[in-house]
N, C-alpha and C positions, 0 to 999 in steps of 0.2 A: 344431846350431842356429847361424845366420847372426847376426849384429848386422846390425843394419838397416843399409843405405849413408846414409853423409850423417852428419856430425858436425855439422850447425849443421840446424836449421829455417829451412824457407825463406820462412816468415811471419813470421820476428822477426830473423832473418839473429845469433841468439843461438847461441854453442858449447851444446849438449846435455849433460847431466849422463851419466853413466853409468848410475844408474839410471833415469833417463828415458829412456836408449834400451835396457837390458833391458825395459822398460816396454813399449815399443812395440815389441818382438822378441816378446813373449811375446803381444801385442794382435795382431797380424799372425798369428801361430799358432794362435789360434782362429778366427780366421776362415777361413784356408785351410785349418786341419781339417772347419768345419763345426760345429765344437761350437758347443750352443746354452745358452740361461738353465737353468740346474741341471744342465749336464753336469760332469762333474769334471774337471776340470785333470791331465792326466798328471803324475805326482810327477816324474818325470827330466824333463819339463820347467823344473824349478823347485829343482834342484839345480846347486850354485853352478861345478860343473866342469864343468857342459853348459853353461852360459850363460859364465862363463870369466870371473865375478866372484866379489867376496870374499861370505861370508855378511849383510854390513853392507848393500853395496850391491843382495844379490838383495833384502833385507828392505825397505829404501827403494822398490824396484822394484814390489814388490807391492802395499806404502801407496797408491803413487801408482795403481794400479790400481782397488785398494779405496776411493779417494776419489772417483775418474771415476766409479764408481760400475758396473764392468767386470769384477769377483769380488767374493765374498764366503769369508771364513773359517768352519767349522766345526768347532770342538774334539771330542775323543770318540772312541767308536765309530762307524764310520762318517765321521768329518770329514775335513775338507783342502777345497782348494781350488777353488770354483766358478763358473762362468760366470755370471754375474748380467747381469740384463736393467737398461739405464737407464729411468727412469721419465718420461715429458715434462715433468711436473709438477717434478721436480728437473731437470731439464736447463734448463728456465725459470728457474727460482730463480737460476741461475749465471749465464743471460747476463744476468738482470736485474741481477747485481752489473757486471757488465761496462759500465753506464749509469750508474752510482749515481752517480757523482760527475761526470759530462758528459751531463744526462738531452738524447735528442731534445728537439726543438719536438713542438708539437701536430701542425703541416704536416705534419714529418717524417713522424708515424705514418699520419696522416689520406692522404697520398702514397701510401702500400702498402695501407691500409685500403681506396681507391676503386677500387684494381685487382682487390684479392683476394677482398675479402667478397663482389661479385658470381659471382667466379669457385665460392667456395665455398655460394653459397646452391643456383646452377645444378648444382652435384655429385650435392646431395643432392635434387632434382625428380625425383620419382616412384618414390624410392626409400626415403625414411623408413618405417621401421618403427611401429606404431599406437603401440610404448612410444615410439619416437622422440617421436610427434605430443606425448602426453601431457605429455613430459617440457616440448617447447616450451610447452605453454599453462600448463603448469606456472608456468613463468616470468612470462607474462605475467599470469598471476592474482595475481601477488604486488606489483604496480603499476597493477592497473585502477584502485583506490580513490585518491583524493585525498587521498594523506599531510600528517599532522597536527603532527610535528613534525620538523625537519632531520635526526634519524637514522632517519625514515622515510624523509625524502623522499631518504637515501644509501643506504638498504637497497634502494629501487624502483631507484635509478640502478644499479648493482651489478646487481640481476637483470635491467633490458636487459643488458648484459653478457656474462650468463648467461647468455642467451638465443642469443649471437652462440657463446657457447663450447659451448653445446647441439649447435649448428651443426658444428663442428668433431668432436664425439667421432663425429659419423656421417658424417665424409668418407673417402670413400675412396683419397683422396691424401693419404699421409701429411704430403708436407712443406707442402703447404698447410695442412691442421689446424693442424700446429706452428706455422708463421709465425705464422696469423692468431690463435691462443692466445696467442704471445709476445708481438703488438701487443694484445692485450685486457689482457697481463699490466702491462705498463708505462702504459697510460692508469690502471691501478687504482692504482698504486705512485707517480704523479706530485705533487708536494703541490700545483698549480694545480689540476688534472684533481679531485684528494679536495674541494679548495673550491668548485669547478662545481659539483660533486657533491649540494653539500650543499643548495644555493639551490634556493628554490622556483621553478619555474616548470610550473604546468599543463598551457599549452599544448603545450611540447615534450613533457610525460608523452602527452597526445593525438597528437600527430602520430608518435611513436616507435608507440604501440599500434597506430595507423593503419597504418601501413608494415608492423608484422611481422605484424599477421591477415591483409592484403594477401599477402604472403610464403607464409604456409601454406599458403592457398587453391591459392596460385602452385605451389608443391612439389608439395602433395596432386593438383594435376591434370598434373602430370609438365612441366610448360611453363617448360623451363631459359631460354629467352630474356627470358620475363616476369621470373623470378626476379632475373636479372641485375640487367633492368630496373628494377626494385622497390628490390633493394637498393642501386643505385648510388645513385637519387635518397634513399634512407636517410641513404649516408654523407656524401655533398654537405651534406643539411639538419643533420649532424649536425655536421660540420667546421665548418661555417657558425658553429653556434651556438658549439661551441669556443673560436674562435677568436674571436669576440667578445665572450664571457663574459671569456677570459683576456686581451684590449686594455684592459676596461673596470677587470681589478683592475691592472694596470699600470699605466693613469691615475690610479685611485684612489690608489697606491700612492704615485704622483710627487707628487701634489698633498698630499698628507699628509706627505711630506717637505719639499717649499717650505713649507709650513704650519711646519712644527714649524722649519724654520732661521732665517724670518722672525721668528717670534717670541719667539728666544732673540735 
């Protein structure tokens, strides 16, 4: 077994750990084996005289593996070491920490949202499954009614949402799925976006329902162009309102601050 070339990463121009680059020796080896999720990990691959490290550092090696979420341990009969699948759902989790502390604008996301979500409505046009269709209306049955009180009307905002991540589990490009999930995942995780969230407003619950029965018809008759169509003026109306929900608590915000300094 090789160590990888390259003692620094060339996205952080940082020296590499040692077991970070068995890590990624051992990563590189399943993949040009071929090995898939639940195959076993050759044991002489993971023996400390073929990798040409101490047992400390093969042991750190494999954590960092098992963290990526790129094997998994099992003790026993039968156990050792396996090729584990990452799951979107956690692979999300992690770049959303990646924002936690420098979140996007609205813009920012609304930017990739007006490219993508058309790209990904037209994917899925004339190709949804009837559980697919279900699964959409699903969604939108859970916001026809006129919520009654603010954790209703964040339960309905959340299943638009759903509706758009509906979208995604039946694309057939993966890395569009994931994109357009990661930007669904950070508008849910924003604390402006949870306060939108929470306000009443009617009309936009109408125009949102408007737009995606608009959308199925679009899909279910196979007519990728409409779809496009449909969804871009979606996310336009939807940026729109964003973006001026979130100027409005910014004013509010400023002027309750001159408020409160004036009067001390």
């Amino acid at each position: 077994m090789r160590i990888p070339e390259g003692a620094t990463d060339p996205k952080t121009r940082k020296r590499l750990r040692r077991p970070d680059m068995v890590a990624q020796q051992i990563r590189e080896q399943i993949v040009e084996a071929g090995l898939r999720p639940g195959d076993r990990i050759p044991a002489e691959w993971l023996q400390p005289e073929t990798v040409r490290v101490s047992r400390g550092s093969l042991r750190e090696a494999l954590k960092v593996l098992e963290f990526q979420g790129l094997i998994s341990t099992r003790s026993g009969p039968g156990g050792g070491v396996f090729v584990a699948s990452v799951e979107p759902g956690e692979a999300i989790r992690m770049l959303d920490n990646l924002f936690l502390f420098d979140q996007p604008t609205i813009a920012d996301i609304y930017t990739l949202r007006k490219q993508l979500e058309p790209e990904l409505a037209a994917s899925v046009a004339g190709t949804l499954t009837d559980e697919g269709f279900q699964a959409l209306q699903g969604c939108i049955r859970l916001y026809e009614d006129e919520p009654k009180t603010a954790e209703e009307e964040y339960s309905q905002r959340l299943a638009e949402l759903d509706f758009h991540e509906e979208l995604a589990r039946h694309c057939k490009n993966p890395i569009l799925a994931f994109t357009c999930s990661f930007l669904l995942s950070l508008l849910r995780d924003m604390t402006v976006c949870r306060s939108i969230y929470k306000e009443p407003n009617p009309a936009l619950r109408e125009t949102g329902l408007h737009y995606q029965v608009q959308l199925l018809r679009a899909i279910k008759s196979g007519d990728a162009e409409l779809c496009r169509m449909i969804m871009r003026g979606h996310m336009i109306e939807a940026e729109k309102y964003m973006k001026e929900r979130a100027a409005m608590r910014t004013r509010g915000s400023t002027t309750a601050q001159v408020i409160s300094s004036t009067s001390s």
